[in-house]
C-alpha positions as CSV (number, residue, x, y, z in Angstrom):
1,X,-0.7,-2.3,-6.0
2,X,2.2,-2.8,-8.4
3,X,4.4,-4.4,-5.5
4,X,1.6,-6.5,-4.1
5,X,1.4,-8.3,-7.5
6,X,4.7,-9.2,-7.5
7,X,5.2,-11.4,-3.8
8,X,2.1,-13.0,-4.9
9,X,3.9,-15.9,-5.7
10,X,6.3,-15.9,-2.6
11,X,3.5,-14.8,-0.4
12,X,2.0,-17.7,1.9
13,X,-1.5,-18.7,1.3
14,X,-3.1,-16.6,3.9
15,X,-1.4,-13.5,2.6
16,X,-2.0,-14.5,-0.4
17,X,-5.6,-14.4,0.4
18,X,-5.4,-10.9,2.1
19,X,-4.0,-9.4,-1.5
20,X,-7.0,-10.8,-3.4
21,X,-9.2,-9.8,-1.2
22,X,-8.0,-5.9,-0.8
23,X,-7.5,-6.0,-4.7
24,X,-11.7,-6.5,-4.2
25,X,-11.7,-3.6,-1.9
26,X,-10.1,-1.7,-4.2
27,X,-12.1,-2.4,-7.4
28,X,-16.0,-1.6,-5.3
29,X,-14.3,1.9,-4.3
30,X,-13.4,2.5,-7.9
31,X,-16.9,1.4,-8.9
32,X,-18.2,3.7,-6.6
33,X,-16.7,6.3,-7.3
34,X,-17.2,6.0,-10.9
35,X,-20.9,6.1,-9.9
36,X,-20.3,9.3,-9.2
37,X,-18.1,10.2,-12.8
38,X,-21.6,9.0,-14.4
39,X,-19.8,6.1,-15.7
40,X,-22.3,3.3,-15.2
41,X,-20.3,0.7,-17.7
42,X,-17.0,0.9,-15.5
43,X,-19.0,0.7,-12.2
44,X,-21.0,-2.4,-12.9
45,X,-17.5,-4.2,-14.6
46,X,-15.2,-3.3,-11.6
47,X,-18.3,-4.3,-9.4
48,X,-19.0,-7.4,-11.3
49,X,-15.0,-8.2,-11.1
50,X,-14.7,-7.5,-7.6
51,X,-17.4,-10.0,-7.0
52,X,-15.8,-12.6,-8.9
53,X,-12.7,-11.9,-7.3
54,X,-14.1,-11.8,-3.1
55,X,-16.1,-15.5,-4.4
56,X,-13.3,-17.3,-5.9
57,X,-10.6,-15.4,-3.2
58,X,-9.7,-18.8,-1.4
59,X,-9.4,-21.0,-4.9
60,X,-7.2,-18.2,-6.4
61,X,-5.0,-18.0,-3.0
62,X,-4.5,-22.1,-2.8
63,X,-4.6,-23.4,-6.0
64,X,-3.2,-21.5,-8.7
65,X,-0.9,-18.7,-7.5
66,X,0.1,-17.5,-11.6
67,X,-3.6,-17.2,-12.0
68,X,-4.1,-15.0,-9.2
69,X,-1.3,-12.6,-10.5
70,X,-3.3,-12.6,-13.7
71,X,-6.2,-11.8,-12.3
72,X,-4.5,-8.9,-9.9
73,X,-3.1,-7.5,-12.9
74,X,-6.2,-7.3,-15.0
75,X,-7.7,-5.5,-11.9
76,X,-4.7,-3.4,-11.7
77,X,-5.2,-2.1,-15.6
78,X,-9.0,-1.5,-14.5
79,X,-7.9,0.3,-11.5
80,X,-5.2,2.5,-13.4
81,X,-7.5,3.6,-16.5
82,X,-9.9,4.5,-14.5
83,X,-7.3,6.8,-12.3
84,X,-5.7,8.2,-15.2
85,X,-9.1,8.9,-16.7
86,X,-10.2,10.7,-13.4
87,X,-7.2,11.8,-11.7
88,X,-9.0,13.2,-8.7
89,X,-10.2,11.7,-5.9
90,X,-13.8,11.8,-4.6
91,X,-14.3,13.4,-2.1
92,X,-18.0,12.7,-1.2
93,X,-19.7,10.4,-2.6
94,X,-23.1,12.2,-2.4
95,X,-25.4,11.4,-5.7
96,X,-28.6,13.8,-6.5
C-alpha cells in the first residue's frame, strides 16, 4: 500500500485512478471484515470513506494529485490500525 502512495504523483492519470480505486477495495474488505470483529464504528467509517473515495476517484486522479496522496494515506492509517488491532485474517465471513 506503502509503495502505491508514493508513485502517486509520477503515476499517469489512469493509474492514478486504478490506485484510488483499489485503496476503495481495500477499505470495504476491511469494513467487512470488521463486521465480523463486532466493530460496527470502524466498519461504517472505512465503508463511509471508501465511498467517498470510489465517488470522488476521477477528481482525485485529475485534479489534485497531493490530495490524493493525502487521502491514500489517511486510508492507509485506517487500514493499518485496524490490522494491527486484528492481526488475523478472516477467513469466512459468515455472521450468526
Amino acid at each position: 500500500m506503502e509503495e502505491s502512495i508514493n508513485i502517486i504523483r509520477s503515476a499517469s492519470i489512469p493509474e492514478r485512478e486504478e490506485i484510488i480505486t483499489d485503496f476503495a477495495r481495500w477499505l470495504e474488505t476491511a469494513s467487512q471484515e470488521a463486521l465480523v470483529y463486532g466493530e460496527g464504528r470502524f466498519a461504517v467509517m472505512s465503508a463511509n470513506m471508501a465511498q467517498a473515495i470510489r465517488v470522488n476517484a476521477d477528481e482525485l486522479a485529475r485534479d489534485n494529485p497531493e490530495a490524493a496522496e493525502q487521502v491514500l494515506q489517511r486510508a492507509c492509517a485506517m487500514i493499518s490500525q485496524f490490522k494491527a488491532a486484528y492481526p488475523h485474517r478472516v477467513i469466512s465471513r459468515s455472521v450468526h
